[in-house]
C-alpha positions as CSV (number, residue, x, y, z in Angstrom):
1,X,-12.9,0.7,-24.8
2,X,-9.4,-0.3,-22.6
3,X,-9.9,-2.7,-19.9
4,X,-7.6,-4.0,-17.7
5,X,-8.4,-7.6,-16.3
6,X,-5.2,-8.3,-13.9
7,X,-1.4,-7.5,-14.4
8,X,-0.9,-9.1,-17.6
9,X,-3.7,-9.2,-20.0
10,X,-5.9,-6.6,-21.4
11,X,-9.1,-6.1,-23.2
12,X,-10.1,-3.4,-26.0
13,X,-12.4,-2.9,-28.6
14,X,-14.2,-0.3,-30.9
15,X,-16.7,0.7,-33.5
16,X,-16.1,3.1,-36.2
17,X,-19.4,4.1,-37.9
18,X,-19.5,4.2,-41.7
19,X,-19.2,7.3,-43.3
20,X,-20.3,8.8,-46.3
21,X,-17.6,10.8,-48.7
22,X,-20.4,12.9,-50.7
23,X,-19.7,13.9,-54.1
24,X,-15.7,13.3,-55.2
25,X,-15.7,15.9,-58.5
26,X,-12.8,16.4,-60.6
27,X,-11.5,17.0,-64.7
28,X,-15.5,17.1,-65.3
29,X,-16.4,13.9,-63.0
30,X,-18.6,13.7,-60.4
31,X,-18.4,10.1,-58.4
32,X,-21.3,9.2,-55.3
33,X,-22.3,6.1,-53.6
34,X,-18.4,6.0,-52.3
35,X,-18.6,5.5,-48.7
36,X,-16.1,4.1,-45.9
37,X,-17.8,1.2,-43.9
38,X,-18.4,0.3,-40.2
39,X,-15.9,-1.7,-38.4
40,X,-16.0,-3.4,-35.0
41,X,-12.7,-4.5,-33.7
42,X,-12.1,-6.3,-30.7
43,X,-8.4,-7.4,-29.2
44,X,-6.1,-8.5,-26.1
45,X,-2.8,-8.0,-24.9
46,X,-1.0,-10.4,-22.7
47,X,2.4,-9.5,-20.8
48,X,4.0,-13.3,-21.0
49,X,7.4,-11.7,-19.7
50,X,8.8,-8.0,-19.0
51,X,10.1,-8.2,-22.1
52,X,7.9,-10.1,-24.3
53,X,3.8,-9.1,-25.2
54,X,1.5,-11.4,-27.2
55,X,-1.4,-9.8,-28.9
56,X,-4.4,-10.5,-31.0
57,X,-7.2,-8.9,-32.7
58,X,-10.3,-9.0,-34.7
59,X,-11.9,-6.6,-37.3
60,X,-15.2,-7.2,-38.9
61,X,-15.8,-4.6,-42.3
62,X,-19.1,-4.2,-43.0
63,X,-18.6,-3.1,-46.8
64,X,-22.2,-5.0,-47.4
65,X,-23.3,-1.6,-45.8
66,X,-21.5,0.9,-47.9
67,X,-20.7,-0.1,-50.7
68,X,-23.5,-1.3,-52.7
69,X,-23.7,1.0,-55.7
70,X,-21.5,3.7,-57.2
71,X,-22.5,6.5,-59.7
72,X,-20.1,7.6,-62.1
73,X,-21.1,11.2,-64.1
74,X,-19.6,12.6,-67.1
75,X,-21.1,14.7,-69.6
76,X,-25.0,14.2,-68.4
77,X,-24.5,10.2,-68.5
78,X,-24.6,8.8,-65.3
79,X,-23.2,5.2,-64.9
80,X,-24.3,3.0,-61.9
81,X,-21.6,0.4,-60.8
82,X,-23.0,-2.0,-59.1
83,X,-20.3,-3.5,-56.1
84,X,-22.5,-5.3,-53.9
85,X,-19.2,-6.2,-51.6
86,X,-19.6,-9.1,-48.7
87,X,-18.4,-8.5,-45.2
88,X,-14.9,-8.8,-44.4
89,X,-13.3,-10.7,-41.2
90,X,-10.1,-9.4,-40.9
């Protein structure tokens, strides 16, 4: 979302839900549990001058969601990787 609060500052934010890659295969590996997290983002823009815009924003990662475990398979052995990643504020 965009919005516009007066002449010089602005509003905006979005949410990108996580999504999953499925399997990633290649030279004989097959790789799953590899996702892309959620992130909500908000931020503002304020015109100080014609010439001169200050902005800010926030982005919160959730890798805690997505990446927990990954499976790594070669050969008939399957190997769980364990990531168990925290949140990120960015």
């Amino acid at each position: 979302f965009v919005y516009r609060l007066n002449d010089t500052v602005n509003i905006g934010g979005s949410y990108l839900h996580k999504g999953g890659l499925g399997s990633l295969t290649g030279q004989g590996a097959r790789v799953t549990g590899f996702d892309m997290p959620a992130v909500a983002s908000i931020g503002t823009a304020v015109r100080v001058t014609e010439k001169l815009m200050l902005t800010a924003d926030y982005n919160r990662i959730f890798w805690s969601e997505s990446m927990r475990t990954i499976n790594v398979s070669q050969n008939g052995i399957t190997m769980p990787l364990r990531q168990n990643w925290d949140d990120q504020d960015v």
